[in-house]
N, C-alpha and C positions, 0 to 999 in steps of 0.2 A: 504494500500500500504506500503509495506515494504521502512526503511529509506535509504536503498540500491537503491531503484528501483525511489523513490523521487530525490534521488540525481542523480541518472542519470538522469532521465527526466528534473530536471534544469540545467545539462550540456549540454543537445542535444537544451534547449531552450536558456541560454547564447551562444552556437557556433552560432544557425541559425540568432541572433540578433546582435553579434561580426563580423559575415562572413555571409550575407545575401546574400542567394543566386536569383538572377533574379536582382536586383533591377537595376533602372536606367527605360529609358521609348521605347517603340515602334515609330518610326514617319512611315511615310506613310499610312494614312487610318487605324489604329489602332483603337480598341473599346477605349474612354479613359472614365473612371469613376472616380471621386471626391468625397468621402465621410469622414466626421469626427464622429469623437466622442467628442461633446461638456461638455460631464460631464468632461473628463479627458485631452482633449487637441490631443491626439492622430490624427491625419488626412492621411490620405492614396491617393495616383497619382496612378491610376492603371490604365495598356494600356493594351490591351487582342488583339491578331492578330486572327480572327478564318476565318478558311475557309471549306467550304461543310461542314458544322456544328462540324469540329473538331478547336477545341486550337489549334494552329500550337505555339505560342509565349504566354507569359502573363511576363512583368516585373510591378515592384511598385518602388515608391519613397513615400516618405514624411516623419513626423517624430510622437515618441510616446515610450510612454513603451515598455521594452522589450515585453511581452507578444503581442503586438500588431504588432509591426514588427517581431519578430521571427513566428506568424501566419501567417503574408503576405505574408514571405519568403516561408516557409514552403506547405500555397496554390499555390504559382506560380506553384513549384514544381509538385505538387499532379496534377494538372489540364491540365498540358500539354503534347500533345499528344490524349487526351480524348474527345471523342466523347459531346459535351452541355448536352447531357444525361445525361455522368456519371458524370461530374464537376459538377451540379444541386445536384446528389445524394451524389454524396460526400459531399458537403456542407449542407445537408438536415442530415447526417449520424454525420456529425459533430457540428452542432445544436444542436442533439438530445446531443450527449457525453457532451456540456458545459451545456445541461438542467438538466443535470443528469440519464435522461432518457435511455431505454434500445435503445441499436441501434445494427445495424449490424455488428456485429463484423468477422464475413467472409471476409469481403473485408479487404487487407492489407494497414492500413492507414499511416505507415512508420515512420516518425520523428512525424508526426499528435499527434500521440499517449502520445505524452511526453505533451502535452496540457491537457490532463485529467483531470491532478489536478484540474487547474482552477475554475472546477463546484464545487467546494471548497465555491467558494471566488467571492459572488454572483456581486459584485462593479466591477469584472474584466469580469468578460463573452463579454460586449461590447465589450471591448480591444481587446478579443480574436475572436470576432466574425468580428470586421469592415472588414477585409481583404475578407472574407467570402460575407458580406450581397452586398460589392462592385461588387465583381466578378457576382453574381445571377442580381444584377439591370443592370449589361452591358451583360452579353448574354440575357436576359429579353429582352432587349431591341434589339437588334442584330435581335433575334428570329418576333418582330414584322414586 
């Protein structure tokens, strides 16, 4: 990755961790999931609204490294609107990218994409992922 393209990626993930977008919580009947990250401290409040198996809503609250909240930010984002299907698969897509692994790159994953590095920098992957494994355990759960 060119040092051009590095640096813009840690400016799309300093804005979405400086100006997070979504954050704050759902009431009324909201999915609410609670998960940390105990290696690093990181902990995530994520409230998911979904109806007829779409996202209508998802905000987060809690606190962590940038990389962990600029993720949060950036999944609320990605996931709303979208059918439990695709939110699953995007999260399965972006799994795969912090594995290092080959994933689908057809699909336009947006700010997502400035995450990449990450699979770098194998101690960060949770961070990047909590926001991620939260969302999958509340529609998991939703879906039962």
């Amino acid at each position: 990755m060119s040092s051009n393209l590095d640096q813009l990626y840690r400016q799309v993930i300093m804005d979405h961790y400086k100006n997070p977008r979504n954050k704050g919580s759902i009431e009324d009947g909201a999915l609410t999931i609670d998960m940390n990250n105990p290696t690093c401290g990181d902990r995530i409040h994520l409230t998911l609204q979904v109806e007829d198996g779409v996202v209508q809503n998802a905000k987060f609250d809690g606190e962590g490294c940038s990389i962990s909240m600029s993720s949060a930010s950036m999944m609320t984002q990605a996931i709303k609107g979208k059918k439990i299907e695709e939110a699953l698969q995007l999260s399965h897509i972006f799994s795969d990218m912090m594995l290092g692994k080959e994933y689908d790159d057809s699909i336009d994953l947006g700010d997502i994409e400035a995450l990449n590095g990450v699979a770098k920098f194998p101690a960060r992957i949770k961070c990047a992922t909590l926001a991620w494994k939260a969302m999958e355990k509340g529609v998991s759960e939703e879906q039962q």
